[in-house]
N, C-alpha and C positions, 0 to 999 in steps of 0.2 A: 504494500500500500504506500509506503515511505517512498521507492522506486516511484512509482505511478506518477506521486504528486511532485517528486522532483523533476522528471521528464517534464509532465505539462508546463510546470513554471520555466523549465527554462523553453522550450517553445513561443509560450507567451511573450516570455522577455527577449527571443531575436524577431519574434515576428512586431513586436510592439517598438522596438528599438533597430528601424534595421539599418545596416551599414550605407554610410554613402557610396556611392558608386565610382570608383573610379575615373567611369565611362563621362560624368557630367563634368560638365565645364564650367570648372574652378572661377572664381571672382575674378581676382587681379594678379596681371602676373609682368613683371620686367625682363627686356631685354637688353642687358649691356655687355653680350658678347653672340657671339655665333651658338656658342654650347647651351644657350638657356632659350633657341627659337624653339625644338621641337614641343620643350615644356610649355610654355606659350602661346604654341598651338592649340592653347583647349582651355583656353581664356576666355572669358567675356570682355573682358575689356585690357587691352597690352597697351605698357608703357615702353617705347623704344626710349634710352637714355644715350647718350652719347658713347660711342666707342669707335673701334676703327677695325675693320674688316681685315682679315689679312690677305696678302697681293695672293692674286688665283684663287678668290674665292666669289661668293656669290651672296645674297643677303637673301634672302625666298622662304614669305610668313605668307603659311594657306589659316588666315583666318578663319574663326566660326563665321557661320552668317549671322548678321548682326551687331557683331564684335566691336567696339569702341577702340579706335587706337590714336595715341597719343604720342605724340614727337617728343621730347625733352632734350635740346641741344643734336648737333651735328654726327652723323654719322661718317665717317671718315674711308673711303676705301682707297687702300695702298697701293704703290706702284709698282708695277713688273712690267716690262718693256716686253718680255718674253710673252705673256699670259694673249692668249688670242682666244676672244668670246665672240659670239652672237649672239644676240637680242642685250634685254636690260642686266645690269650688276644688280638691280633691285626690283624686285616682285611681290607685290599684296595683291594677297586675291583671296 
């Protein structure tokens, strides 16, 4: 009987309490390097703060739909005479 009514309660208290989801997307989240966009991906609202991209690289944030994004200072990318791109160094979408 002791079994019983320990299973229900804890049933009751995951299904009464249940975990956030990983899956949903997060309040606020910053970006002041390259290593912190894919986190930022799954933001409601991204602040880009100022940094500097490094030469041969790419800046490319696939926002949520909706998404709020917020500039704070210059985004800086580096030079390499070498590096050969086509299309944008920067992409929001």
């Amino acid at each position: 009987m002791i079994a019983a009514v320990s299973i229900l309660s804890l049933v009751a208290s995951v299904l009464g309490n249940p975990i956030s989801s990983s899956l949903e997307a997060r309040q606020s989240c910053v970006i002041d390097s390259l290593s912190k966009v894919a986190a930022a991906e799954k933001c409601s609202t991204i602040t880009i703060n100022a940094f500097t991209v490094p030469a041969g690289k790419k800046l490319v944030i696939n926002a949520p739909d909706k998404a709020t994004i917020n500039m704070n200072g210059n985004v800086v990318f580096a030079a390499d005479t070498t590096f050969k791109t086509t299309g944008p160094l920067f992409t929001l979408t």
